[in-house]
C-alpha positions in Angstrom: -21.0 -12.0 0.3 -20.8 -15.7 -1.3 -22.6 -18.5 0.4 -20.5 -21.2 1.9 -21.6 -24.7 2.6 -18.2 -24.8 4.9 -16.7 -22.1 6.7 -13.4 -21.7 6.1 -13.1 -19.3 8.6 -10.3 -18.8 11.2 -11.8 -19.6 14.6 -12.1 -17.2 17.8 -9.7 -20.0 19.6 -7.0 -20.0 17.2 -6.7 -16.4 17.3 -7.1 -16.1 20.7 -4.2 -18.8 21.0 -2.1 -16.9 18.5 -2.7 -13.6 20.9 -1.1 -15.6 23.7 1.2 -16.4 21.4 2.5 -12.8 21.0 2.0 -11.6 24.2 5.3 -9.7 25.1 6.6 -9.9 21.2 3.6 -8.1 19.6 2.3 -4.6 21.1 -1.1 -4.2 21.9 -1.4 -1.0 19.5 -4.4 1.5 20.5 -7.3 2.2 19.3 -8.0 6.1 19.1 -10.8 8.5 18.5 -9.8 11.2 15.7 -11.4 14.2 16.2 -10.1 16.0 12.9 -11.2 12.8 10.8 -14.8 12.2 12.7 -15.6 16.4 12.1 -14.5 16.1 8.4 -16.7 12.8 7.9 -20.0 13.3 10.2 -19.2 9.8 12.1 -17.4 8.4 14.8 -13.9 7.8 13.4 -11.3 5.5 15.2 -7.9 4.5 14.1 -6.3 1.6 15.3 -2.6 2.9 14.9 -0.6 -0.9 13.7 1.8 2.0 12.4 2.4 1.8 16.4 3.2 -2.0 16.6 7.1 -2.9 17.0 8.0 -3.3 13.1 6.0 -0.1 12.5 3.6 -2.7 10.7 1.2 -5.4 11.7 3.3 -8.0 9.7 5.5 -9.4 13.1 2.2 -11.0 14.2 1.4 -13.4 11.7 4.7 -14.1 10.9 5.8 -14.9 15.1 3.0 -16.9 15.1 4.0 -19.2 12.2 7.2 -19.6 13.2 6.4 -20.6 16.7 3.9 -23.0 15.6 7.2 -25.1 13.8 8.6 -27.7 15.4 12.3 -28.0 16.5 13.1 -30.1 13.5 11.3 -28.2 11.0 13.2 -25.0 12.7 17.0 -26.5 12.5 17.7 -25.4 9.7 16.3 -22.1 9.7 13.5 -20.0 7.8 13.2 -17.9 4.6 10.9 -15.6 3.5 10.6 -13.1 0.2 9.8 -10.1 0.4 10.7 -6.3 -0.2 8.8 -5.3 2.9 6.9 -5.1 6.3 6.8 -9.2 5.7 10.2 -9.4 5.7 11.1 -7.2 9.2 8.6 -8.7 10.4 10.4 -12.5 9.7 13.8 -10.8 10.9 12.4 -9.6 13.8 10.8 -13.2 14.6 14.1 -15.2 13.8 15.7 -12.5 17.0 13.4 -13.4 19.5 13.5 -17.2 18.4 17.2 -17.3 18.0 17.2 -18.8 15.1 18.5 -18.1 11.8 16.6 -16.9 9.0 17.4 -15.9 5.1 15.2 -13.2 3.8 15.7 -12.7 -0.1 14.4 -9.5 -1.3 14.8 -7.7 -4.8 18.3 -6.1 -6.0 15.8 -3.3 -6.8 14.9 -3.0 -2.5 15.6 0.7 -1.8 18.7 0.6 1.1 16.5 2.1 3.7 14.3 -1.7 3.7 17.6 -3.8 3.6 19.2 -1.6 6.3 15.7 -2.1 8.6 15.3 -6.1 8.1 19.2 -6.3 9.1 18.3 -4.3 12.4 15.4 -6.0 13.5 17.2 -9.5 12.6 21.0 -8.8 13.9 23.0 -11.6 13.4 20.1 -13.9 13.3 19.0 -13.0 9.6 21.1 -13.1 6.2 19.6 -11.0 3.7 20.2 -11.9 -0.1 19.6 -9.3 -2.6 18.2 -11.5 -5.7 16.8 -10.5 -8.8 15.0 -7.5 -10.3 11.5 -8.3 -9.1 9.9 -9.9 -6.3 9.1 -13.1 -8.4 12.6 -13.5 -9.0 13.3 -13.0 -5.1 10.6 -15.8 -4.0 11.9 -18.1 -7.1 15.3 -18.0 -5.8 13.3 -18.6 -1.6 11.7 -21.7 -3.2 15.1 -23.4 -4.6 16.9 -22.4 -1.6 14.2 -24.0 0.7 14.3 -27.4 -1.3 18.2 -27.2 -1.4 18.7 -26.8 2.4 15.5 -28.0 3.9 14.6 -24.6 5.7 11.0 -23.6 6.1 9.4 -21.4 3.9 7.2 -18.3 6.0 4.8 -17.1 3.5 3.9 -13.7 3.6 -0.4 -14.6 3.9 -1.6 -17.6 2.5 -1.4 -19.7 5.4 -3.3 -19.9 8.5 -1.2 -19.4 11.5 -0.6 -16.4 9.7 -4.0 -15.2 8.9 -4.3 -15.8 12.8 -1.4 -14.0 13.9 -2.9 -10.9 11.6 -6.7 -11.8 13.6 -5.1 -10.6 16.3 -5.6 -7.1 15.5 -9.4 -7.7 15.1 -9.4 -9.2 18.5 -7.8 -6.0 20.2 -10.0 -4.0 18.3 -13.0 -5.3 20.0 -11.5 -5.8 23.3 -11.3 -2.7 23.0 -14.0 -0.6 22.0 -16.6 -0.1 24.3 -19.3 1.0 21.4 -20.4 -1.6 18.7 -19.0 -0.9 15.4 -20.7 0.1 12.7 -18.2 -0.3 9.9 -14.4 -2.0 10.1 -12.4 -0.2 7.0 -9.2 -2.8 6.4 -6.4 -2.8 4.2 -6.3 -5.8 1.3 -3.0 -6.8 0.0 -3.0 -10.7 -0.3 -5.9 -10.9 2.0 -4.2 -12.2 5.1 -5.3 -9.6 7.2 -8.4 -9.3 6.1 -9.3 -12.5 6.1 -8.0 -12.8 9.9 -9.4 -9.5 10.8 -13.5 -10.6 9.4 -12.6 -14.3 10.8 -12.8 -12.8 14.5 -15.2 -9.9 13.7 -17.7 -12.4 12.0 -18.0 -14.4 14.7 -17.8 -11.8 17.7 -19.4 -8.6 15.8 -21.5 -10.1 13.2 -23.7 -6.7 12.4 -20.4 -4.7 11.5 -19.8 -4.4 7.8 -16.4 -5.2 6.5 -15.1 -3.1 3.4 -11.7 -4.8 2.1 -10.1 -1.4 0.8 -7.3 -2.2 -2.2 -5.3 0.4 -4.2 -6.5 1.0 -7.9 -3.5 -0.3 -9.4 -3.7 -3.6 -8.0 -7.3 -4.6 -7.5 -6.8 -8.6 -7.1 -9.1 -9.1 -4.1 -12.1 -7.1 -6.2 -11.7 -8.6 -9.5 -11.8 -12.3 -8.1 -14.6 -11.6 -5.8 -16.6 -10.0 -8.7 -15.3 -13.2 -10.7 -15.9 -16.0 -8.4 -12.6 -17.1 -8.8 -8.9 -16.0 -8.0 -7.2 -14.2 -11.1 -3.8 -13.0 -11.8 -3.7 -9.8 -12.5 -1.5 -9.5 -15.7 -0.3 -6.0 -14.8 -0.2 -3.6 -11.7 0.6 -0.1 -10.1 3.7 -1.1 -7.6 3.1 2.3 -5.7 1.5 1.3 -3.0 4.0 -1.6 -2.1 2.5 -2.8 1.1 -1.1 -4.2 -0.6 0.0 -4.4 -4.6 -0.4 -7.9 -5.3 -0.5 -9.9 -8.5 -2.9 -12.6 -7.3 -4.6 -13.2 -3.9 -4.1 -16.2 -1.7 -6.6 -19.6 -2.0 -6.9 -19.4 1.6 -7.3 -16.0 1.7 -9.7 -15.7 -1.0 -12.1 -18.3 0.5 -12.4 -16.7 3.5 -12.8 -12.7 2.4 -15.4 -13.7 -0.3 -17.2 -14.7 3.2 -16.5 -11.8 5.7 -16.2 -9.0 3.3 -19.0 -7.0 2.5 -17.0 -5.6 -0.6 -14.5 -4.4 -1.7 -13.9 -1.0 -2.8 -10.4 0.5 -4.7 -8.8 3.8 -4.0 -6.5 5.8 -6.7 -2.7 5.8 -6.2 -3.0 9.6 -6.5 -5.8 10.1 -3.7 -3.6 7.8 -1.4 -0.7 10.2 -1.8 -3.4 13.2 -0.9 -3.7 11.2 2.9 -0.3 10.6 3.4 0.6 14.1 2.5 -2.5 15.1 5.0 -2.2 12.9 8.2 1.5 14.2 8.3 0.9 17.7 7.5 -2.0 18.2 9.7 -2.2 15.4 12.2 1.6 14.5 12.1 1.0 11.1 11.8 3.6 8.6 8.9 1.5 6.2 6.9 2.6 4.3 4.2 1.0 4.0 1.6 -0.7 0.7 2.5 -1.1 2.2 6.0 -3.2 5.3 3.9 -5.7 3.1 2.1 -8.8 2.6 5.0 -8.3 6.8 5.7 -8.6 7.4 2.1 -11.7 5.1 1.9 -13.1 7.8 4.6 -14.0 10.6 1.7 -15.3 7.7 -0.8 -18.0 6.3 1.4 -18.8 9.9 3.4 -22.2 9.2 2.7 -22.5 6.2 3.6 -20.5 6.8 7.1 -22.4 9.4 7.9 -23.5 9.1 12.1 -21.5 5.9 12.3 -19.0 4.3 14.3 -16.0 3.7 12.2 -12.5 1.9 12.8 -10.0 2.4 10.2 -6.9 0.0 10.3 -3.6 1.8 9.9 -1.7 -1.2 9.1 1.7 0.3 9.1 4.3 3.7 8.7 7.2 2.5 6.9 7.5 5.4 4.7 10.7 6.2 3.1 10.8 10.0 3.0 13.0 9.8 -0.3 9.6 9.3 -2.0 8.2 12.5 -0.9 8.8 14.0 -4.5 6.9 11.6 -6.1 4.2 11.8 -3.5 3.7 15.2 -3.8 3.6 14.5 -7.6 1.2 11.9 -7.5 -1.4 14.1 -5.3 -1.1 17.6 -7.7 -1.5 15.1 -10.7 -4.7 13.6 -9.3 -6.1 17.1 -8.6 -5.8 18.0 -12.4 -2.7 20.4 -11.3 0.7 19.2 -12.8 0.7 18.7 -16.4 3.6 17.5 -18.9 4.0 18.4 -22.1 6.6 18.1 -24.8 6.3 21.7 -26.7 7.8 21.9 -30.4 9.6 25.6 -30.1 10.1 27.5 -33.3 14.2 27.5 -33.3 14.4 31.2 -33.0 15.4 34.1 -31.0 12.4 35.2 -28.4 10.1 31.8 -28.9 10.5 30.8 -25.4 9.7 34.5 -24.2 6.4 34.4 -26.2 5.3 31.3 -24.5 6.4 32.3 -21.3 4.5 36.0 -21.7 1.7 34.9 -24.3 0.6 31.1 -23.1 1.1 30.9 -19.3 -1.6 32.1 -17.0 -0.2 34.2 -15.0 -0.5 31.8 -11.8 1.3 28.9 -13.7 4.4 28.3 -12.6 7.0 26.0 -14.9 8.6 23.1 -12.8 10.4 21.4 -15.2 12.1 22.6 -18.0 14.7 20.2 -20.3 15.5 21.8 -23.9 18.7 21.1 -25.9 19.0 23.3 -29.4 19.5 21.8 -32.4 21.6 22.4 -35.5 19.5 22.6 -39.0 16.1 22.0 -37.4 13.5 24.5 -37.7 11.4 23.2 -34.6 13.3 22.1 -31.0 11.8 20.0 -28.5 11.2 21.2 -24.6 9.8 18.6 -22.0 7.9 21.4 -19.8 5.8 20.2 -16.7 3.3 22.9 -15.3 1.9 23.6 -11.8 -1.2 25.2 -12.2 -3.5 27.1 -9.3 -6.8 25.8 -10.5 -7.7 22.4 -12.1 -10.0 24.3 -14.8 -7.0 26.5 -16.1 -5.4 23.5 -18.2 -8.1 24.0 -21.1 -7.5 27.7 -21.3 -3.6 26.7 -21.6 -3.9 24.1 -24.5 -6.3 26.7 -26.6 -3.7 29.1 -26.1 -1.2 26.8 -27.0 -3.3 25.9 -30.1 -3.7 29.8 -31.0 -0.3 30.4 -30.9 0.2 27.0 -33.8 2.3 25.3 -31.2 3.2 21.9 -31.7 2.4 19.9 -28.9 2.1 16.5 -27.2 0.2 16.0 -23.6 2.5 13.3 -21.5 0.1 12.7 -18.7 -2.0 10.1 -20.6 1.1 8.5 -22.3 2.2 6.0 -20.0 5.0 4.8 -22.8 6.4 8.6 -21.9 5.5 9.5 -18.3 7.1 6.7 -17.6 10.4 8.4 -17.8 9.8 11.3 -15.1 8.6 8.8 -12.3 
């Protein structure tokens, strides 16, 4: 944790205005004992369940609690916001209590099921604009639209009525609890809350450690703490929507480097493995974001061990069209999908001998595209594999190899996999 000659912390009395603030717009989500979680992990594991709160995130708090802070005239001509997500329901759902009018731009790339949610919460009190390929192009297009009609701009965490608004959940969380907590395990995206979240913990429950949990694809939070200074992250995974920034926020940045112990990163792959489990076993939606603190759980087992945990769910909009690729992303991480692109000999019975003399006999082909062609001697098959046991997929490529198969693995290609996600 850096050394700061000047806190830039969030005080106690700002969040605990912003919680008056939301009183009535913001629900008080609980904070329950899992008994599943705290066998499994040999502590005391609670979940504070923001998947519960009235956006099915924790987003409408910070975002109420900038927009009430405006004044009349910086409110008459509305508010804007960009964003493919939680920030943005939580916006549209601000403007409907307000009554005012807000313009969210999101992505022409937004899946339906987002666009669809931010018109409900917002009614006829939001206009949503569908702009651009990326979220850059989105918040491009917010910025010149704010200039050009003199709205004000709601940003999604690097502000601090919003990093308050998000301290809120920090503050219900130790209102709470009637046990000191050992260890708070919260979500990093931007870092606003975070960086609310430790504000009110550091100064009300100093002795808890703090672990800022990012995904692997999108480590910003880490790599500028481990720097000293905020970086843009040139590329990242996009999977885990909810927490996969680019870059952190200044504010943000100043005030985690202070309250978080560290921060750890969890692969894409695990995090589908949780969201897959809470729902399977516990029957419990979490996004991916909302997955991140549970998966953290297994990584620091040892660690946990005999402890009093809380784990911030920090939201549940899943969209069950990306079940699929959920699925896929957890038997890829456990070694047991595997893609290939198989050269077949372009003559009667080759398939049969791979089918009878290279798969195991608990293999099971998933995907199978082949298309013969004319004067070739070898035709190419894109074959993905299922397998029962992570250790079988070295006995498969020797047998592959035996039978002078020609042969390219996919997995490790992103240039190719790229195409079946």
């Amino acid at each position: 944790m850096a050394d700061s000659v000047e806190s830039k912390l969030i005080s106690t009395q700002e969040i605990d205005e912003a919680a008056e603030t939301l009183r009535g717009i913001a629900t008080h989500t609980p904070v329950q004992e899992n008994i599943l979680l705290s066998d499994e992990i040999g502590a005391n594991i609670w979940l504070k369940r923001e998947d519960l709160q009235v956006v099915r995130s924790y987003k409408i708090r910070g975002a109420y609690n900038k927009i009430q802070s405006l004044s009349e005239k910086e409110l008459e001509h509305g508010v804007v916001c960009a964003s493919a997500g939680n920030h943005a329901q939580g916006v549209a759902l601000a403007c409907f209590k307000k009554k005012i009018h807000g313009t969210i731009f999101m992505p022409n790339t937004t899946p339906a099921q987002k666009v669809k949610q931010v018109k409900m919460f917002g009614k006829d009190f939001v206009t949503v604009v569908l702009e651009g390929d990326t979220f850059d192009d989105s918040f491009a297009k917010a910025a010149t639209f704010c200039s050009e009609k003199g709205a004000a701009f709601i940003p999604p965490f690097n502000d601090p009525k919003i990093i308050a608004g998000q301290g809120t959940v920090g503050k219900e969380v130790l209102e709470d609890m009637q046990e000191p907590i050992d260890y708070l395990l919260v979500p990093v995206g931007g870092g606003g809350l975070s960086a609310g979240m430790g504000s009110y913990f550091k100064a009300v429950s100093p002795d808890t450690k703090i672990i800022g949990i990012e995904p692997a694809g999108a480590p910003a939070m880490q790599k500028s703490m481990e720097l000293g200074e905020i970086i843009t992250l040139p590329n990242i995974d996009k999977f885990v929507d909810g927490a996969a920034v680019q870059r952190v926020g200044d504010i943000t940045f100043e005030i985690c480097r202070e309250v978080l112990d560290r921060v750890i990163t969890i692969p894409e792959g695990m995090i589908c493995g949780t969201i897959l489990k809470m729902y399977n076993e516990q029957a419990i939606v979490v996004e991916p974001a909302g997955a991140l603190a549970i998966s953290a759980l297994e990584i620091l087992k040892e660690e946990l061990t005999g402890k009093t945990v809380v784990c911030v769910v920090s939201g549940s909009n899943n969209d069950i069209t990306r079940t699929a690729e959920i699925n896929e992303r957890w038997l890829m991480y456990q070694g047991l999908k595997h893609y290939f692109i198989v050269d077949f000999p372009q003559r009667a019975g080759a398939l049969m001998e791979f089918l009878s003399d290279v798969l195991g006999p608990d293999d099971d082909i998933t995907y199978f595209e082949y298309s013969k062609k004319t004067n070739r001697e070898l035709g190419p098959a894109l074959i993905g594999l299922e397998l029962q046991d992570k250790h079988d997929l070295e006995p498969l490529i020797e047998r592959m190899k035996t039978k002078n198969l020609s042969f390219e693995y996919v997995n490790d290609q992103p240039r190719l996999f790229r195409f079946l996600t």
